[in-house]
C-alpha positions, -999 to +999 in steps of 0.1 A: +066-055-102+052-046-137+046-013-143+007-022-154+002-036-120+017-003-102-006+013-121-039-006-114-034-008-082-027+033-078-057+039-100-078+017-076-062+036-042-047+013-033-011+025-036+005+056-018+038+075-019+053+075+019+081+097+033+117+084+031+112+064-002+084+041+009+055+031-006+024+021+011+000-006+002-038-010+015-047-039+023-086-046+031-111-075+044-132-098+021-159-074+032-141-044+013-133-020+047-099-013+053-073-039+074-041-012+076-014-005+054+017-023+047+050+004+045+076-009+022+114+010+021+148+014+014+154+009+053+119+001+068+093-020+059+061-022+084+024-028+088-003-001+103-029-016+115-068+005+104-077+026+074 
C-alpha cells in the first residue's frame, strides 16, 4: 500500500495499530457512523462488528 494512502487514512482515523502486529481498519456506512473494524495480521486477520 503506498505510504501516502497509510497516511491519509491515519490522519482521517481511520487506521489503528492492534496488538500482535495488526493493523485495524474502520470501516463505516454511507451515512458516516461506524460499521466495525477489520483486523489485519501476521497470523489473524478478522472483522469486529460496531464502532
Amino acid at each position: 500500500m503506498p505510504a501516502a494512502t497509510i497516511a491519509r487514512a491515519n490522519d482521517a482515523g481511520l487506521l489503528r495499530e492492534g496488538i500482535y502486529g495488526t493493523a485495524w481498519f474502520l470501516h463505516r456506512f454511507a451515512d458516516d457512523a461506524p460499521a466495525g473494524w477489520e483486523m489485519r495480521g501476521p497470523k489473524y486477520k478478522g472483522f469486529a462488528k460496531g464502532g
